[in-house]
C-alpha positions in Angstrom: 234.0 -163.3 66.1 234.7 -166.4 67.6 237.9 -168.3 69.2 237.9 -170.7 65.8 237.1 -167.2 63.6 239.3 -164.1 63.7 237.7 -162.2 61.1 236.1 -162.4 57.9 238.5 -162.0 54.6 237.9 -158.7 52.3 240.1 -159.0 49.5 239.4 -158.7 45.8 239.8 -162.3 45.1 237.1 -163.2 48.1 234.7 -161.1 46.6 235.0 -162.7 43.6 235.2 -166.1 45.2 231.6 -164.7 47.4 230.0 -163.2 43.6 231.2 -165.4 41.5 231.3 -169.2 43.5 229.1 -168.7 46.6 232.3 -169.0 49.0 233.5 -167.0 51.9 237.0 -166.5 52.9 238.1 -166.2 56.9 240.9 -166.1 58.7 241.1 -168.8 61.7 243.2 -170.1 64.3 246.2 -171.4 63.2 245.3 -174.8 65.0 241.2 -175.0 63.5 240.6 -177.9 61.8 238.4 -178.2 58.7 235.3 -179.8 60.8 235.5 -177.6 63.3 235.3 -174.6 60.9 232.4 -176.0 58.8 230.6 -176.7 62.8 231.4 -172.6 63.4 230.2 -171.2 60.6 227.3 -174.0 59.9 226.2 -172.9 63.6 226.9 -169.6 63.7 225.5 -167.8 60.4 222.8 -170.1 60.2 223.6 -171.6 56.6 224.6 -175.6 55.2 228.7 -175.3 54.2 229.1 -177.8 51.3 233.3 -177.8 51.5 236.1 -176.1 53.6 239.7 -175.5 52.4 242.2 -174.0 53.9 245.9 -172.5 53.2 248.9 -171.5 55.9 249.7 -168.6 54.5 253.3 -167.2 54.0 252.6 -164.7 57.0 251.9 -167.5 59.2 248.2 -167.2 59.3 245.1 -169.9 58.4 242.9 -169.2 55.7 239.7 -171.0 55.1 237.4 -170.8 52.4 234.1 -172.2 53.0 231.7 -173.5 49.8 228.0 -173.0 51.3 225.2 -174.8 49.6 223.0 -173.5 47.0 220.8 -172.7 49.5 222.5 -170.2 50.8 223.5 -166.9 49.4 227.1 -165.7 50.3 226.4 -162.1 49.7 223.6 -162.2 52.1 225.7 -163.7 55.0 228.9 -161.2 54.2 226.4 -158.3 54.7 224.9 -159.9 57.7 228.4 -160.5 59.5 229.4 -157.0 58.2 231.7 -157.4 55.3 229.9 -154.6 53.5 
């Protein structure tokens, strides 16, 4: 996708998290930083990001989850990037 954004997340939980609270779940470079992921995905799917987390996971990869505004509708992104 992008050098910041290896690939969107498709797990159970994310879809819940993309139904449910209007997030979306990615897996980034190991050395992204939380501004620079909200600037990627702000910029590149066109939408407002409201909050970024993210979590080093046990396997050594970055996960972010992104909160995008009210305005914007996570399912409609997902299926524009592919998830579904």
């Amino acid at each position: 996708m992008s050098s910041i954004i290896d690939y969107p997340l498709v797990t159970e939980k994310a879809m819940n998290d993309m139904d449910f609270e209007n997030k979306l779940q990615f897996v980034v470079d190991v050395d992204a930083a939380k501004p620079e992921i909200r600037e990627v995905v702000q910029s590149r799917f066109d939408v407002t990001v409201t909050d970024v987390n993210t979590q080093v996971q046990m396997d050594g990869t970055k996960k972010a989850i992104v909160t995008l505004s009210e305005d914007d509708d996570a399912q409609e992104v997902a299926s524009r990037i592919g998830v579904f």
